[in-house]
KOLLODO-278929 format. One record per residue: residue number from 0; residue in three letters; x, y, z of N, C-alpha, C, O in turn. Coordinates in steps of 0.02 Angstrom, whole numbers. Example, Ala and Ser with C-alpha at 12.3 -4.5 7.8 and 13.67 -1.06 7.14 Angstrom:
0_ALA_660_-284_390_615_-225_390_660_-165_390_712_-166_423 $
1_SER_642_-112_354_684_-53_357_645_2_394_670_57_402 $
# end
This chain:
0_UNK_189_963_1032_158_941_969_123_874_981_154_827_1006 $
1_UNK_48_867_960_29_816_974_45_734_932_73_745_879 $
2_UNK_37_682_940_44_638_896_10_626_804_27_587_759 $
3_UNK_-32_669_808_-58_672_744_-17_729_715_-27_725_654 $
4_UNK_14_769_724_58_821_706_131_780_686_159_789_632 $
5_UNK_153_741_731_235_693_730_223_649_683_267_632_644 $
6_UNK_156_624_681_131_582_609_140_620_537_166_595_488 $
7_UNK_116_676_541_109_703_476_195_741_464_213_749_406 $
8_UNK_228_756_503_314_764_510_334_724_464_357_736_409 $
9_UNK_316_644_511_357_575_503_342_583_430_393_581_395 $
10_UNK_292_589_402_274_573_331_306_588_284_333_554_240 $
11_UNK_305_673_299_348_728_265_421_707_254_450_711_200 $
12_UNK_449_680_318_521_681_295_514_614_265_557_602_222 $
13_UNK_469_562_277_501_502_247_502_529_186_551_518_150 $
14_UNK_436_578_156_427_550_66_484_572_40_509_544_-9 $
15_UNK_517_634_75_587_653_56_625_613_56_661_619_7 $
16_UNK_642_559_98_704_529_84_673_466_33_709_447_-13 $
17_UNK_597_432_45_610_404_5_594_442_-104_586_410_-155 $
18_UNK_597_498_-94_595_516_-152_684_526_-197_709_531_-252 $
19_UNK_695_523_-146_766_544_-158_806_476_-190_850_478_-233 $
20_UNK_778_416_-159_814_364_-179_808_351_-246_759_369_-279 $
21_UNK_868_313_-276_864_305_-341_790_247_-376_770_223_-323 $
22_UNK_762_228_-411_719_194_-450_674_187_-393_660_127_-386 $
23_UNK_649_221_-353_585_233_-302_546_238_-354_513_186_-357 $
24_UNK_533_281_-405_469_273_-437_454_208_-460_394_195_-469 $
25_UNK_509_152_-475_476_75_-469_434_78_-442_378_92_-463 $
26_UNK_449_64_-386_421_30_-309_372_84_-289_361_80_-229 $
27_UNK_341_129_-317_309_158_-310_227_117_-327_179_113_-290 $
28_UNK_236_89_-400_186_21_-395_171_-20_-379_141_-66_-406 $
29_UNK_200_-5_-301_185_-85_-255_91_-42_-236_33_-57_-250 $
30_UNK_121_9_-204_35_32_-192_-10_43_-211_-64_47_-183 $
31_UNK_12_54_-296_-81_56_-343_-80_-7_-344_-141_-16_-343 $
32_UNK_-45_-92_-345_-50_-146_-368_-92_-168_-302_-135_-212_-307 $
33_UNK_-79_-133_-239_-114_-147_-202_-197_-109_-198_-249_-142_-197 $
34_UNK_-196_-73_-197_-242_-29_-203_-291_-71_-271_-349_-88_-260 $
35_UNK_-265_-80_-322_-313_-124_-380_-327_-164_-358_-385_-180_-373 $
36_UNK_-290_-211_-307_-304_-285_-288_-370_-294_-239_-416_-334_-237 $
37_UNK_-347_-222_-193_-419_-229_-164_-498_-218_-182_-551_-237_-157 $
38_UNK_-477_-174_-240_-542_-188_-265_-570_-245_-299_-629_-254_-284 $
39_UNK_-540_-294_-348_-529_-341_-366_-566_-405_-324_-609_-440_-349 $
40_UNK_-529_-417_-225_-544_-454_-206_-584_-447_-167_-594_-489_-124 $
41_UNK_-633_-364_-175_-693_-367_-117_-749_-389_-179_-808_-398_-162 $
42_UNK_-727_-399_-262_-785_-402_-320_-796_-457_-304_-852_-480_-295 $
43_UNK_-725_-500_-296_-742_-584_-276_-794_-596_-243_-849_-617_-261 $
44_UNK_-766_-577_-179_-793_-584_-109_-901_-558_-137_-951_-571_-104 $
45_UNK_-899_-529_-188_-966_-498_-163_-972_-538_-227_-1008_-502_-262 $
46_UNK_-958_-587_-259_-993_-622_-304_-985_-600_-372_-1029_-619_-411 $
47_UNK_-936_-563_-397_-910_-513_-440_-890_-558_-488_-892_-619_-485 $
48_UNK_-862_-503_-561_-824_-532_-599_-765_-481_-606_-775_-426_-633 $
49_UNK_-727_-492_-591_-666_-457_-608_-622_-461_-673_-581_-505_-685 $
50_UNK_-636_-407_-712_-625_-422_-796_-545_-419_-817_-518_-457_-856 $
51_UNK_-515_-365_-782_-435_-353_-772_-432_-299_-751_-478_-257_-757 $
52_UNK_-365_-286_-716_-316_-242_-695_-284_-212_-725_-256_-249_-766 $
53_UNK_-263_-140_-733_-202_-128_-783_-157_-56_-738_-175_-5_-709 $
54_UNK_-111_-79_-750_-54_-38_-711_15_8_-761_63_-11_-794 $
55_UNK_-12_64_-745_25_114_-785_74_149_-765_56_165_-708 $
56_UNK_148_183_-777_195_198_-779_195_246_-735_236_247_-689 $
57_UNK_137_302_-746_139_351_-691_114_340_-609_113_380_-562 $
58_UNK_93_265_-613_85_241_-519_13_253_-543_-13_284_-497 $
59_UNK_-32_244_-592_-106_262_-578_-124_186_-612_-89_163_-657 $
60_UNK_-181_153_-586_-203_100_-594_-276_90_-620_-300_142_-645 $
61_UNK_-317_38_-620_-388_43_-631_-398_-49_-644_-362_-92_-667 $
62_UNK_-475_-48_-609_-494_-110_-614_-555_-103_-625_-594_-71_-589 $
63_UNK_-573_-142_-694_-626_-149_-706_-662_-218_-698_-636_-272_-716 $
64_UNK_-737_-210_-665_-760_-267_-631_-826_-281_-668_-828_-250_-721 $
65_UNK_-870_-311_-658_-947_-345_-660_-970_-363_-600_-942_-397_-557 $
66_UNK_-1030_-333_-601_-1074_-362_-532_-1161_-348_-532_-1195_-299_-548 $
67_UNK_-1174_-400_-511_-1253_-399_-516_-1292_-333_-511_-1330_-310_-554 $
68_UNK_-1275_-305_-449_-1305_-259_-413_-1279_-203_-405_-1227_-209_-374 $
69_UNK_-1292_-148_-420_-1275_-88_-421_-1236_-56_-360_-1189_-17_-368 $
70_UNK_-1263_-81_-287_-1246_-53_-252_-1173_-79_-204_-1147_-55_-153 $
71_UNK_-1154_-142_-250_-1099_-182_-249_-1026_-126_-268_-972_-136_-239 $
72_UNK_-1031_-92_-298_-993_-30_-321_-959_-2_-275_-898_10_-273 $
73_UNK_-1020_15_-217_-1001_50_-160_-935_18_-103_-883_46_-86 $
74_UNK_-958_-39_-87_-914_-69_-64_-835_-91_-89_-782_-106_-63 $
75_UNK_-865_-85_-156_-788_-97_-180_-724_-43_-224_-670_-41_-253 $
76_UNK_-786_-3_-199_-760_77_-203_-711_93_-174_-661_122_-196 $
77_UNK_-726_71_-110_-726_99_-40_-661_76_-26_-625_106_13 $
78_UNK_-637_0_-69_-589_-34_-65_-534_-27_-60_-496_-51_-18 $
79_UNK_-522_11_-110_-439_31_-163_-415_51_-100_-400_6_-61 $
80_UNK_-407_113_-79_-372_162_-29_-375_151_19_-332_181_50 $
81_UNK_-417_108_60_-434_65_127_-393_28_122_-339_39_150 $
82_UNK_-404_-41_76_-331_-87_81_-242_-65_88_-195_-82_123 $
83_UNK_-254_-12_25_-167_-4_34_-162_28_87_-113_4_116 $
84_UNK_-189_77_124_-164_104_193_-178_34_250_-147_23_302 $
85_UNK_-225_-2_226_-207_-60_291_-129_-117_274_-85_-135_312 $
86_UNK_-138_-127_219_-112_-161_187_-13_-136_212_33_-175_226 $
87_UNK_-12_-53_211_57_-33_245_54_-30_313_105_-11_341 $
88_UNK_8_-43_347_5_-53_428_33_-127_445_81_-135_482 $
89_UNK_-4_-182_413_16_-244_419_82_-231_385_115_-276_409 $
90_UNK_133_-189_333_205_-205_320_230_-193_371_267_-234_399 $
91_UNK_217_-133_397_265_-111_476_257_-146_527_303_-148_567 $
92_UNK_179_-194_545_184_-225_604_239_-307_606_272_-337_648 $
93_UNK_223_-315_540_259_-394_516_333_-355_539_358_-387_585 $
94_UNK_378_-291_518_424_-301_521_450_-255_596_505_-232_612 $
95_UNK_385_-252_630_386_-233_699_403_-309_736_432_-308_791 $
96_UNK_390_-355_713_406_-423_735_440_-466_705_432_-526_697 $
97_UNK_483_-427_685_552_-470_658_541_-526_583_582_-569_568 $
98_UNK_471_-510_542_439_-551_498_455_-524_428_436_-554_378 $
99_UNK_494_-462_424_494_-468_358_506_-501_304_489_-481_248 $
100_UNK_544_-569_317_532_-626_253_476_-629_244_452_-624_187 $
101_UNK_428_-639_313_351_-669_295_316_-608_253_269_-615_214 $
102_UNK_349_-543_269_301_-467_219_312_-485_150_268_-482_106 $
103_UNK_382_-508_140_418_-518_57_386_-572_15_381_-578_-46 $
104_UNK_359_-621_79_323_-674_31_270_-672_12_253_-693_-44 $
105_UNK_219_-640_67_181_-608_55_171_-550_0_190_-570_-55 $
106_UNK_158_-514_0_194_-469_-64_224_-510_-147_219_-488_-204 $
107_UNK_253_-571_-124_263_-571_-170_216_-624_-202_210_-619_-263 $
108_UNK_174_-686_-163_89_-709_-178_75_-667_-195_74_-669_-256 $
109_UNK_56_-602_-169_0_-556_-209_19_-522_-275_-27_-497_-307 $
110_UNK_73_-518_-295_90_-520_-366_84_-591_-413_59_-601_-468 $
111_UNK_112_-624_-377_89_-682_-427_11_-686_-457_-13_-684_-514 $
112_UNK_-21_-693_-378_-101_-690_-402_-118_-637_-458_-140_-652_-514 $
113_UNK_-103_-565_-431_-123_-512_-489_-109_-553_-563_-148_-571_-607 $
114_UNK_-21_-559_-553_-14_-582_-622_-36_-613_-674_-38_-600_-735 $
115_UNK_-61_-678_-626_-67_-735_-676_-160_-717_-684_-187_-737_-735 $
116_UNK_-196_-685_-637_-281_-699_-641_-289_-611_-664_-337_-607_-703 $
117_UNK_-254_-534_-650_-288_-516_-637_-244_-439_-724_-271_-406_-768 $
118_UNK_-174_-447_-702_-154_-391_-716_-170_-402_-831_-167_-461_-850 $
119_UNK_-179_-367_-870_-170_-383_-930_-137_-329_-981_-144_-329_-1042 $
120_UNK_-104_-288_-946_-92_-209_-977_5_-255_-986_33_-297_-951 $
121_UNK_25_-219_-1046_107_-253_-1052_153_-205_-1021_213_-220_-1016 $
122_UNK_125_-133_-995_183_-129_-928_170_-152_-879_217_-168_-843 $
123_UNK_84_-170_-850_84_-195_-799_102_-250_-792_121_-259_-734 $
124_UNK_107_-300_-826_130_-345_-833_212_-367_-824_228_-414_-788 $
125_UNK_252_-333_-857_322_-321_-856_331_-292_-777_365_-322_-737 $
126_UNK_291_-219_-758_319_-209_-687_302_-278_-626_337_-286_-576 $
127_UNK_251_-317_-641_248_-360_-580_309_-431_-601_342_-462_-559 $
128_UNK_311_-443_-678_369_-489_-675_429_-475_-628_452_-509_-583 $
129_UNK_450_-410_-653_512_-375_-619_515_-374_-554_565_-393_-523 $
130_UNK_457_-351_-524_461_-329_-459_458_-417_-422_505_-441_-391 $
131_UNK_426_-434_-428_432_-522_-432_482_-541_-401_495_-548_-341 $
132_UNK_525_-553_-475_597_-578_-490_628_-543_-426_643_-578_-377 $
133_UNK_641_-452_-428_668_-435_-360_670_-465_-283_716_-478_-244 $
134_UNK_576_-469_-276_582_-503_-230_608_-574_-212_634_-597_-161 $
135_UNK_590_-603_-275_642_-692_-248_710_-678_-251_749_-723_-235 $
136_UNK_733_-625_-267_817_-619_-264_831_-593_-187_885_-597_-158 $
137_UNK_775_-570_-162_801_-525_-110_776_-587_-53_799_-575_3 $
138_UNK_736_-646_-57_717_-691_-8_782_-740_-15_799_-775_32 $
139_UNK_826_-742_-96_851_-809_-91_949_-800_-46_987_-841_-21 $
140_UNK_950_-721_-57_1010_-686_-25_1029_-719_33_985_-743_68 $
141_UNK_1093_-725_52_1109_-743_156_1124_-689_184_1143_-695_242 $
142_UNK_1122_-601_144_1115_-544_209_1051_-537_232_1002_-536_194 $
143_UNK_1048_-531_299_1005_-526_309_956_-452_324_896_-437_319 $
144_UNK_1038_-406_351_1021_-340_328_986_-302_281_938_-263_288 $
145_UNK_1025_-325_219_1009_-314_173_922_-304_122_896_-260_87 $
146_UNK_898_-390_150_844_-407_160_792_-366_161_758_-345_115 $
147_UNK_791_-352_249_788_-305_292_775_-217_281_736_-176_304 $
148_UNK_826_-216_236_831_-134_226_800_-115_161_788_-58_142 $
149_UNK_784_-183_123_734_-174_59_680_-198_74_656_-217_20 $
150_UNK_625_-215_136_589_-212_162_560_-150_185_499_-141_177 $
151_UNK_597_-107_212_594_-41_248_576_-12_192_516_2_195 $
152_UNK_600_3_145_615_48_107_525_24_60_481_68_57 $
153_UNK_515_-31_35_450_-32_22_401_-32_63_346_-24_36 $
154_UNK_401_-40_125_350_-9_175_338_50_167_283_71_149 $
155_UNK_397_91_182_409_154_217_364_198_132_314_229_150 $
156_UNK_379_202_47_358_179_-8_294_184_-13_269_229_-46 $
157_UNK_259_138_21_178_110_29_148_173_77_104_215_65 $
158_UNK_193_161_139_152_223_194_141_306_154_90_340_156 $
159_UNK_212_325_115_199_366_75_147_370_17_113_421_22 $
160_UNK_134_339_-27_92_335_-52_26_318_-34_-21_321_-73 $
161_UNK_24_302_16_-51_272_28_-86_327_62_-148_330_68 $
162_UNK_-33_384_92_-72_445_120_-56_487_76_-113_508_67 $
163_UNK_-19_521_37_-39_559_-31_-76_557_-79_-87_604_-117 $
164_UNK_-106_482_-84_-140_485_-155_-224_499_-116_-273_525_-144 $
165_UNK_-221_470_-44_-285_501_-51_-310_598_-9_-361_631_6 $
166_UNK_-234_605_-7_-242_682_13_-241_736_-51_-245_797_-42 $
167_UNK_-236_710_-107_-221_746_-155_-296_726_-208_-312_756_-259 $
168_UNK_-330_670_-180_-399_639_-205_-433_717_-181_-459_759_-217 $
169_UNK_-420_717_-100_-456_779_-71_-463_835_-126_-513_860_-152 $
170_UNK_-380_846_-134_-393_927_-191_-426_917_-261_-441_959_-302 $
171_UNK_-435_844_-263_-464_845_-350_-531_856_-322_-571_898_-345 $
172_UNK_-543_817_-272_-614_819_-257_-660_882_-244_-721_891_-247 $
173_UNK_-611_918_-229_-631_979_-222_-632_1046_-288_-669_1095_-287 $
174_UNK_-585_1030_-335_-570_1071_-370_-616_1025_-445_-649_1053_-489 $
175_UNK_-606_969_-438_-648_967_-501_-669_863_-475_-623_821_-477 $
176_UNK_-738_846_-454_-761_814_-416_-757_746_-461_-742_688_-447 $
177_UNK_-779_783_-529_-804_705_-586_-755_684_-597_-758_631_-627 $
178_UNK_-679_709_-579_-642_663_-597_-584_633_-527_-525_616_-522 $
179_UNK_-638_638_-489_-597_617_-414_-601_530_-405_-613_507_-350 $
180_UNK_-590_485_-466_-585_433_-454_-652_404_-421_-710_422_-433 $
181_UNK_-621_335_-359_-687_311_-332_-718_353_-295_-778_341_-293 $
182_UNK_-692_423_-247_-728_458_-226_-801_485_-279_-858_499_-262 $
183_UNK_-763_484_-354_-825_517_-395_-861_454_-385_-913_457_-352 $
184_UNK_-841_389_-410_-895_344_-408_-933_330_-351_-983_293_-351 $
185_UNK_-911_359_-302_-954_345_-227_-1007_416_-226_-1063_420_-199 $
186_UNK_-989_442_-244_-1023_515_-266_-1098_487_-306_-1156_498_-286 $
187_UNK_-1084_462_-346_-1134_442_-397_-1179_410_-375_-1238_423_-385 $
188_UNK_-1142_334_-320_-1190_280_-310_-1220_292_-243_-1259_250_-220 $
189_UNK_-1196_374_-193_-1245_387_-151_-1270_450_-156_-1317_473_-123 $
190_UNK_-1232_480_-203_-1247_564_-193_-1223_613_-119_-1235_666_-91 $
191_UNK_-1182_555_-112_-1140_598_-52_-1085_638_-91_-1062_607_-139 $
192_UNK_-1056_709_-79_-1021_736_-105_-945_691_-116_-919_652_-77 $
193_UNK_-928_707_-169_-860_649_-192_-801_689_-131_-753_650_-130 $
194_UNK_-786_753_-80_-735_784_-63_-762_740_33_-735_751_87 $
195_UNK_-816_697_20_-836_673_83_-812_596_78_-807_564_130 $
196_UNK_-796_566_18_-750_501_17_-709_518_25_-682_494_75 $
197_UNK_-672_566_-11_-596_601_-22_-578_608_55_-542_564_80 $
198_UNK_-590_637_77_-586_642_162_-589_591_230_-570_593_289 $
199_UNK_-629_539_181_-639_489_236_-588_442_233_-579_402_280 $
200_UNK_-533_442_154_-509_392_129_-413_416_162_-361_384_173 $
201_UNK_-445_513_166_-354_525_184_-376_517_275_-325_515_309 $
202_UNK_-413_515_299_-403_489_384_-395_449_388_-352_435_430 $
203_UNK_-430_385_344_-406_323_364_-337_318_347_-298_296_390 $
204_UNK_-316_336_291_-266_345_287_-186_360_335_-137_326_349 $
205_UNK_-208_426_347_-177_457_407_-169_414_481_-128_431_523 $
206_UNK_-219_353_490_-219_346_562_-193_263_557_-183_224_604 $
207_UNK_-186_253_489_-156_185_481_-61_195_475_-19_154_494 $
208_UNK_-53_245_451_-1_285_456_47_311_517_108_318_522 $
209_UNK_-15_324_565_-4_343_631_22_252_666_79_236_685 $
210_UNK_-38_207_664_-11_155_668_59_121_647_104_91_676 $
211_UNK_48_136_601_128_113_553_187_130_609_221_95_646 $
212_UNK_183_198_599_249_232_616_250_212_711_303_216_741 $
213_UNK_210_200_734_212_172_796_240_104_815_272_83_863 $
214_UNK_214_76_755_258_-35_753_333_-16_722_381_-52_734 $
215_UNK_339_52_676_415_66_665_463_97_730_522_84_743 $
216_UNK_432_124_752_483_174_829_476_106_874_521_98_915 $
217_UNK_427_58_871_437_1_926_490_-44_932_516_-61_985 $
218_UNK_507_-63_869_578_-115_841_631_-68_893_668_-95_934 $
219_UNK_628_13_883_693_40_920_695_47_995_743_55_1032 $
220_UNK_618_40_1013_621_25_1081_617_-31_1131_600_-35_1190 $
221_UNK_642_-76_1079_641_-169_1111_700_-157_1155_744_-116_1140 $
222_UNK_699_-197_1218_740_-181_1286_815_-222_1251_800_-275_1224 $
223_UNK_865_-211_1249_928_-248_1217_932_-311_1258_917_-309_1318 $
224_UNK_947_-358_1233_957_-436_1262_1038_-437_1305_1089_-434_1271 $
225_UNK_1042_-441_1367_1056_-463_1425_1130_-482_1380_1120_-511_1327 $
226_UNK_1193_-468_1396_1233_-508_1391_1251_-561_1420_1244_-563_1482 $
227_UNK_1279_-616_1386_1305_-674_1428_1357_-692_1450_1396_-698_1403 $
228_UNK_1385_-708_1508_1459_-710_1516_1479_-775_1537_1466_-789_1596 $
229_UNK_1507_-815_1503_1531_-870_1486_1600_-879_1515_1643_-840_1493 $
230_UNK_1618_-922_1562_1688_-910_1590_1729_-1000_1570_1701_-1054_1581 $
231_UNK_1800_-991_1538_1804_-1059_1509_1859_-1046_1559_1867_-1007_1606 $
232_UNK_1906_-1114_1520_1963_-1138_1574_2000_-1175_1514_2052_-1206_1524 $
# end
């Protein structure tokens, strides 16, 4: 079986286990919060106005923006589903290198920012307080396991979602196009078929994924540290 085959395995069983866990559908809004954010900060970046964010119960999000130029759209189209699949490559590599405080703090700046500049919906609002609060409970802890294993678990979370939502973009895109999200809006602003974003958004997807799960099997293949033998008297 080749490696793009052990990728799409790895996927399978994670979403199972992480579906299985209890209040996963929380933490399921770490990845539209990401996914909004990136669109949000490519409007900046292109001279934008970013009007608000709003984050809804069922994991589906939306950001509505302002921008001079029409074809500004495109790029920040392009955004949403690009970021969160990069966005879970950098969780697995940080905690491929022993950094997951630095993922948690991270993660948890980018909620603040949403919060205070971007989010205005009162669940979205309530889920990033919460999720927040979690995270400073889980940085201010002395397990470090612990830490650690609620790190994993929102990585692992992100990698799942970030390759389902845009493999399942594919089947809207295909089965009914106008309402395939930014694929429709990329549809619009080139007249490229919306099932040709949909597709471009689950490879990238898929190969950031592939990445992922490669900085995760690496942690288990670090060479074990040398014992020391200390002789007293």
């Amino acid at each position: 079986m080749g490696k793009w085959g052990t990728t799409i395995i790895f996927i399978v069983i994670a979403a199972i286990l992480t579906y299985i866990i209890p209040f996963n559908s929380y933490f399921r809004n770490v990845d539209t919060m990401i996914h909004e954010f990136g669109h949000a900060l490519v409007t900046l970046v292109l001279s934008g106005k970013v009007l608000y964010i709003h984050l809804f119960n069922d994991h589906s999000g939306v950001t509505y923006s302002e921008v001079w130029d029409s074809w500004r759209f495109i790029p920040i189209s392009l955004a949403g589903y690009i970021t969160a699949s990069l966005f879970t490559a950098l969780l697995f590599a940080l905690y491929a290198r022993d950094k997951a405080r630095a993922g948690l703090i991270l993660l948890s700046v980018i909620t603040l920012i949403n919060l205070i500049f971007f989010i205005r919906n009162g669940f979205g609002v309530f889920w990033a307080i919460g999720f927040l609060a979690i995270n400073l409970f889980m940085l201010w802890i002395p397990w470090l396991l612990v830490r650690e294993l609620y790190f994993v678990l929102i990585a692992f979370i992100c990698l799942v979602e970030s390759v389902f939502a845009p493999v399942y973009l594919v089947f809207t895109a295909v089965t009914s196009p106008g309402y395939a999200g930014d694929a429709a809006n990329l549809w619009e602003a080139t007249y490229i078929p919306a099932v040709v974003w949909a597709l471009l958004f689950a490879i990238v997807a898929i190969a950031c994924a592939r990445y992922a799960l490669g900085q995760f099997m690496r942690e288990f293949r670090k060479p074990s540290q040398p014992r020391k033998i200390m002789r007293t008297q």
